[in-house]
C-alpha positions as CSV (number, residue, x, y, z in Angstrom):
1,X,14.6,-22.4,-14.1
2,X,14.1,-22.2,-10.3
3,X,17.4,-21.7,-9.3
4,X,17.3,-19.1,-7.8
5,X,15.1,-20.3,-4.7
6,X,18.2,-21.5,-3.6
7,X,20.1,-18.3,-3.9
8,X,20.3,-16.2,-1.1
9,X,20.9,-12.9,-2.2
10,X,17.5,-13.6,-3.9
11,X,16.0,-14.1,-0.4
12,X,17.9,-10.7,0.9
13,X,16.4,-8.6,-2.3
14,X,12.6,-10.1,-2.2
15,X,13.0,-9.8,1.6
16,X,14.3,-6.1,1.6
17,X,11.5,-5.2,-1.3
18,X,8.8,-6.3,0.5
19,X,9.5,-4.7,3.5
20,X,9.6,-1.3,1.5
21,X,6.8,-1.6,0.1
22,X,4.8,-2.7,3.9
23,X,6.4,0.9,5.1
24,X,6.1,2.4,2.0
25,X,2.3,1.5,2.0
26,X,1.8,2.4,5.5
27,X,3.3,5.7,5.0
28,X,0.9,6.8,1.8
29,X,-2.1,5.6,5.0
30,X,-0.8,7.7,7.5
31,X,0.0,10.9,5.4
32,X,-2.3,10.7,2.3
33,X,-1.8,14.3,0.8
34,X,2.3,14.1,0.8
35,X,2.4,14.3,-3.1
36,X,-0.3,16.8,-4.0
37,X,1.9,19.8,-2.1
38,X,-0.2,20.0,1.1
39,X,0.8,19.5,4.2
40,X,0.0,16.5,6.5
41,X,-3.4,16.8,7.9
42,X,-4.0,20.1,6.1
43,X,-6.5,20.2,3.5
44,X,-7.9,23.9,3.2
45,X,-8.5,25.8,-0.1
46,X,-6.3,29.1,-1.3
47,X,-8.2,32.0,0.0
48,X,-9.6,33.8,-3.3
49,X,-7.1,37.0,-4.7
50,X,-9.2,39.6,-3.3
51,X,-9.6,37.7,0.3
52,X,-6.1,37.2,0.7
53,X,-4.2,39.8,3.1
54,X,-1.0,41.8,1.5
């Protein structure tokens, strides 16, 4: 049942999934609107149709 805390490829993939997940998770800190289609550090509103310049 617990053999694979002897296995070392086991190690290697919980090893290399948690340190995706520590950058991963840092990187959603440092650039929270990545996924909404915004810009880092932007967060300004469409400028209405009839504000906008042609």
């Amino acid at each position: 049942m617990f053999d694979w805390i002897a296995d070392p490829n086991a190690w290697l993939a919980l090893g290399t999934l948690s340190s995706l997940e520590i950058v991963l998770g840092m990187d959603n800190i440092i650039f929270p609107h990545a996924g909404d289609g915004q810009t880092a550090g932007t967060s300004t509103k469409r400028r209405p149709s009839h504000r906008r310049i042609r």
